[in-house]
C-alpha positions as CSV (number, residue, x, y, z in Angstrom):
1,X,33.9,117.0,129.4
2,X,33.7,117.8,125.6
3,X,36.0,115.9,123.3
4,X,38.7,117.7,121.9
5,X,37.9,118.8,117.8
6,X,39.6,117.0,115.4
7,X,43.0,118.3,113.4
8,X,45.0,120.8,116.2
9,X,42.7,119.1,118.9
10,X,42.7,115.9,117.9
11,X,42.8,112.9,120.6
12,X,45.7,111.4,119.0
13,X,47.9,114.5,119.7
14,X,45.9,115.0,123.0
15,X,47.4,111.8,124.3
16,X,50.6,112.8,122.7
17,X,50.3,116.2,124.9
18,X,49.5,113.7,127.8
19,X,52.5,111.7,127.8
20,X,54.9,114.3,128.0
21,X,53.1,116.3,130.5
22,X,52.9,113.1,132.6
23,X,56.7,111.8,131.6
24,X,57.5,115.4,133.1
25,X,56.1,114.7,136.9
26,X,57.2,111.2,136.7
27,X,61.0,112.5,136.1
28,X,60.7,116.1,138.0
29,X,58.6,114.5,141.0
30,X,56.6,117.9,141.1
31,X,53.0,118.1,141.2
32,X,50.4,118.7,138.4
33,X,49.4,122.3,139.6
34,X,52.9,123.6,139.3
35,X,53.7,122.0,136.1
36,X,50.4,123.0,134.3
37,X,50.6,126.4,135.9
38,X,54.3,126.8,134.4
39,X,53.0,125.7,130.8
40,X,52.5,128.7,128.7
41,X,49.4,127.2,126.9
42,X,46.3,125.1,129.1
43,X,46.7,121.6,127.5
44,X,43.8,120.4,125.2
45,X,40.8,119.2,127.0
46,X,41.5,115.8,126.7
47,X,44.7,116.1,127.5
48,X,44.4,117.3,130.9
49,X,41.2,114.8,131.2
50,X,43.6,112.0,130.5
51,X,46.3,113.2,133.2
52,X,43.9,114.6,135.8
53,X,42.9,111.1,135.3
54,X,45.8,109.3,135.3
55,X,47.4,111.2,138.7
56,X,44.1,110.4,140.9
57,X,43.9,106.6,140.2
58,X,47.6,105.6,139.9
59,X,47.7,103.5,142.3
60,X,44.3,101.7,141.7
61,X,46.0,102.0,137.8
62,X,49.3,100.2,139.1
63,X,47.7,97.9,140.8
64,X,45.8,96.6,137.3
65,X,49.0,96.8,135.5
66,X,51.3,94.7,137.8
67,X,48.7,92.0,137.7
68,X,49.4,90.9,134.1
69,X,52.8,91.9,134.4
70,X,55.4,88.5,134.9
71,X,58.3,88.7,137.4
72,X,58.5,92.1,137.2
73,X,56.9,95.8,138.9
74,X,55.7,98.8,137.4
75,X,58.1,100.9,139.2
76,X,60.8,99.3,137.2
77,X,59.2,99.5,134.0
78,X,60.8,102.1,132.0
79,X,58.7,106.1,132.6
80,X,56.9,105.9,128.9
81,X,56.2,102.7,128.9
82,X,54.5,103.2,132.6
83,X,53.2,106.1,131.6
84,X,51.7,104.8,128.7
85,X,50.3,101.9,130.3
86,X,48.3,104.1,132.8
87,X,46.9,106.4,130.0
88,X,44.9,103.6,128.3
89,X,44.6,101.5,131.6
90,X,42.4,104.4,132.4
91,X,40.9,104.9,129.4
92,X,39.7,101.3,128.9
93,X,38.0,101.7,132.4
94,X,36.4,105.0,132.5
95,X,36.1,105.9,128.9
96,X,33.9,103.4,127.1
97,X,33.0,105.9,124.5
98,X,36.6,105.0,123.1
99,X,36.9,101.7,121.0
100,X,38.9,99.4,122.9
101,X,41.4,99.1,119.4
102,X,41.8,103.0,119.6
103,X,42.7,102.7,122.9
104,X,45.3,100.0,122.3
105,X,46.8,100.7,119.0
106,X,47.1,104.9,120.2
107,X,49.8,103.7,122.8
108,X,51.5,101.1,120.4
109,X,51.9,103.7,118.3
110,X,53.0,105.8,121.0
111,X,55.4,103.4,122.4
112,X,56.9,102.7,118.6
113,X,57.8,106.6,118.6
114,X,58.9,107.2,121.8
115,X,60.2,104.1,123.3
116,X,62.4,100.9,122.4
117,X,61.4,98.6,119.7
118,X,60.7,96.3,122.4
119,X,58.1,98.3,123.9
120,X,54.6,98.3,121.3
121,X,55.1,94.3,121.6
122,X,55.5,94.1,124.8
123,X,52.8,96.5,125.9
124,X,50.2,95.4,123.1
125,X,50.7,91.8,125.1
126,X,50.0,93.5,128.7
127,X,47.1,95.8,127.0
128,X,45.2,93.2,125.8
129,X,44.8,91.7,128.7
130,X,43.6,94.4,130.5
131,X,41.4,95.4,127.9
132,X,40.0,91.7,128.4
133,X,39.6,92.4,132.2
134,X,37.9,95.9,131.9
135,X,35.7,95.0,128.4
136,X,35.6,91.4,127.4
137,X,37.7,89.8,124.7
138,X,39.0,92.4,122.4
139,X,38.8,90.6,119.8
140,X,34.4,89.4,120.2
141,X,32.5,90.6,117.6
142,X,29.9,91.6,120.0
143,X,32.1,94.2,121.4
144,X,31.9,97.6,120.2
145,X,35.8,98.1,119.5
146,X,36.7,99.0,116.1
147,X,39.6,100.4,115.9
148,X,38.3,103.8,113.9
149,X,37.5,106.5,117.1
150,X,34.4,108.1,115.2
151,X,34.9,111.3,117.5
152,X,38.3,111.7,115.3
153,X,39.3,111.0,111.7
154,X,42.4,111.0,112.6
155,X,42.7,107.9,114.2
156,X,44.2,105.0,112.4
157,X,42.6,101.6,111.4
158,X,45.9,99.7,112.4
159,X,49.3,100.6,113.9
160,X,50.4,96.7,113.7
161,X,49.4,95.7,117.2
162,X,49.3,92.0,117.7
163,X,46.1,90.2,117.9
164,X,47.0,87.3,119.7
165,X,46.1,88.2,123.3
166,X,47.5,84.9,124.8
167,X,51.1,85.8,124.2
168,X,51.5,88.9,127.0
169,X,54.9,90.1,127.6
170,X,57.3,89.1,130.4
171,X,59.9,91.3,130.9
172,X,63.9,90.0,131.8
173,X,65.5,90.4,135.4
174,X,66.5,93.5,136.1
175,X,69.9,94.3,134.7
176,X,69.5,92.4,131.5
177,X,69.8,94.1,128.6
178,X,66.2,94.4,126.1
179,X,66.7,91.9,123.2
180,X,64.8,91.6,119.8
181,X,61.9,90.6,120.1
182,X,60.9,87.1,117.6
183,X,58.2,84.9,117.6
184,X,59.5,82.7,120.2
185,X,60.9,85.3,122.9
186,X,58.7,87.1,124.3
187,X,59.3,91.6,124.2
188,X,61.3,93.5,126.5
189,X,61.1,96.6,127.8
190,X,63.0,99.2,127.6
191,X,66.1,99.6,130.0
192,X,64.6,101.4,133.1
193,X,65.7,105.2,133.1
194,X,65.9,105.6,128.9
195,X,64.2,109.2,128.3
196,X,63.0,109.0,125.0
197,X,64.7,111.7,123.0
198,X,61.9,113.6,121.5
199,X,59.9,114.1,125.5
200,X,63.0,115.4,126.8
């Protein structure tokens, strides 16, 4: 499939597209055909590649995710940060064209805009080690993942993610409130069943 052109098209606001298209099943329960067929314009190419993608591997995606997550399930994550985790789960595996630091800091950034402040930390953490699992050490010069998506100026250099893959995210028991995040506690996610204001 051709990538998106950069400005409208971009793949930054392609994923963006992505995430609320996918937010939308996960919270309507309907299926993909009836929501794209109700949109009044397709989504961008990359869009729909990402959440074509995303529906017909979710549970090979989940099961990925839930390994690196601690004493806690993906179902209880909250919907962005799920959804989120899914889109660059599958990008890191099946789109090697895309930096591995695109990949990541794209859904920080993502998670910093539409989820809670404890999200980009705690999903940077779980991230990262997938991104080790699918690609090698993020951070080995040898590997071909500077953050700068050639296929879209629009990408940035750095949204902040951490680089210290050792230090992966373990969320609270259920029913405990998120807490700021400092150096010695590790992130929290967002209480499960927060729509983020600007998807809904």
């Amino acid at each position: 499939m051709n990538d998106p052109p950069s400005g409208i098209g971009s793949r930054r606001e392609a994923r963006e597209e992505a995430l609320g298209l996918l937010y939308q099943l996960e919270v309507s329960g309907e299926s993909l055909r009836a929501a794209l067929s109700a949109k009044p314009v397709p989504p961008e190419d990359y869009a729909l590649e990402l959440v074509e993608g995303v529906c017909g591997t979710a549970g090979e995606l989940d099961r990925r995710i839930g390994a690196h997550l601690t004493g806690w399930t993906v179902d209880r994550l909250a919907v962005v940060d799920r959804v989120l985790a899914r889109m660059a789960t599958w990008e890191l595996n099946e789109r090697n064209d895309v930096p591995t630091g695109v990949v990541l800091s794209e859904a920080v950034e993502l998670a910093s805009q539409y989820s809670g402040e404890e999200s980009p930390r705690f999903l940077n953490g779980v991230l990262r080690a997938l991104a080790t699992e699918a690609r090698g050490d993020p951070s080995d010069p040898s590997d071909p993942s500077d953050p700068s998506d050639p296929s879209d100026p629009s990408d940035p250099s750095d949204t902040g993610a951490a680089s210290d893959p050792s230090d992966p995210a373990t969320p609270p028991t259920r029913g405990r409130p998120p807490t700021a995040a400092t150096p010695a506690t590790p992130p929290t996610p967002p209480t499960r069943g927060r729509p983020p204001a600007a998807l809904t």
